[in-house]
C-alpha positions, 0 to 999 in steps of 0.5 A: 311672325312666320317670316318664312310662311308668309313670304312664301305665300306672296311670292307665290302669289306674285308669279301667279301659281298659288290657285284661286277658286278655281282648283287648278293645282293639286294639292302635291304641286302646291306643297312643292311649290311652297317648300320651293318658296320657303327654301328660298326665303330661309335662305335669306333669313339672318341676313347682313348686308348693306344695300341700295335701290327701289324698296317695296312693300310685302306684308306689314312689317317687311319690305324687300329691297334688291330681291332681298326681303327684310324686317323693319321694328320700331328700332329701325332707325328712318330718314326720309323727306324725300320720299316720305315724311315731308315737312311743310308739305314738300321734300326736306333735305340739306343743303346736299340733297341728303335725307333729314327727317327722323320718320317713324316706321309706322309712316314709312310703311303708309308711303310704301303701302299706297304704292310711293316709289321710294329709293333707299339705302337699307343697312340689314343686321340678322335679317331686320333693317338697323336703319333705312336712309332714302336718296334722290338723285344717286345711290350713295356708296356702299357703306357711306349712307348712314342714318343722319344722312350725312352718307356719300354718293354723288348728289347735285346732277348738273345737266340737260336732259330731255325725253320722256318725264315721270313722276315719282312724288310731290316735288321730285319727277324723273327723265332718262332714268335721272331723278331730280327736284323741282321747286316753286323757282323752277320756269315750267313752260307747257301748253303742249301736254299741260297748262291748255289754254282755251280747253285745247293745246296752245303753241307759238307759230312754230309749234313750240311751247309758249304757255307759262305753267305753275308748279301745281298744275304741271304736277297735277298733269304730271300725277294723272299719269299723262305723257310729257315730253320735255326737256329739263336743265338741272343744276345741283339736282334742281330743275332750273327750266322744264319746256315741252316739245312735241314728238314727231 
């Protein structure tokens, strides 16, 4: 496996300069700018590091995560269920919001691939992932993540927010920047941007929202890729209430 090559080519190809059929590069500039890439890539090779954040997908078999790329080998050892992996068809963890599934690289790279947002803490050895552990809510402290998911980091986020909401998958939205859980408990009340009723939004006489969402609904709405706007009152990283308001 050419690490250094294949890398090259899809950075290249992310900043748009390798050329299509139309021949706008010479071929002296392409050589350059492939050397370029490659420099920067062999650099990275061998690496050791534990890090954190948003991993994305590259070419199978390698993903990167905080500008640093990496491998991943059917020794790598994966904990999902919040992101992947799931167990009866939603997000599993303990009771500490921590990652539990053992998932196969195989199925970590099938969520990656579909373009799933997926959060985690990668401990890398001589450039290979020894093991992937993703979060939720908080990224766990530098070297307390481990594979069993028993890693540090805050986890359970209490509060209010409200703003815009975003979904990051089934069961798990996100508003300021803060991810948190949703559950068939959580009291969704739409009408404003879901749950319409009579085929158009549906408000109480001062404009609030009044109509009592289900969970599949809301996230239907949600997944489409619609604007809601809501505020969310979240205890132990799971949403209690999500309400609608309107933005003027």
């Amino acid at each position: 496996m050419n690490f250094g090559i294949r890398l090259s080519f899809a950075s290249l190809a992310a900043a748009g300069l390798l050329a299509t059929a139309t021949g706008c590069m010479d071929e002296e500039t392409v050589s350059a700018a492939l050397e370029t890439a490659a420099e920067q890539v062999a650099a990275s090779e061998g690496v050791n590091e534990t890090l954190t954040g948003e991993l994305s997908y590259l070419t199978p078999g390698e993903y990167i995560v905080n500008d640093q790329a990496f491998f991943v080998s059917e020794d790598t050892e994966i904990t999902g269920g919040i992101y992947s992996c799931y167990t009866d068809g939603g997000p599993s963890t303990d009771e500490n919001g921590n990652a539990v599934v053992s998932c196969t690289a195989s199925e970590l790279e099938e969520t990656l691939a579909s373009g799933t947002t997926v959060f985690a803490e990668v401990v890398i050895v001589d450039g290979v992932a020894q093991s992937i552990t993703e979060y939720g809510s908080t990224a766990p402290e530098s070297g307390e993540g481990s594979a069993d998911g028993s890693g540090g980091g805050e986890v359970g986020v209490s509060g209010s927010l409200a703003g815009e909401l975003s979904y990051l998958a089934p069961g798990e939205y996100i508003v300021n920047d803060q991810a948190f859980f949703v559950s068939d408990s959580t009291e969704i009340t739409g009408g404003i941007y879901s749950c319409y009723t009579d085929g158009g939004p549906s408000t109480d006489e001062n404009g609030n929202a009044a109509v009592s969402c289900p969970l599949s609904d809301f996230e239907e709405t949600l997944e489409s890729g619609t604007i809601v706007f809501a505020e969310v009152v979240i205890v132990d990283g799971v949403a209690q209430s999500i309400t609608e308001y309107e933005t003027y």
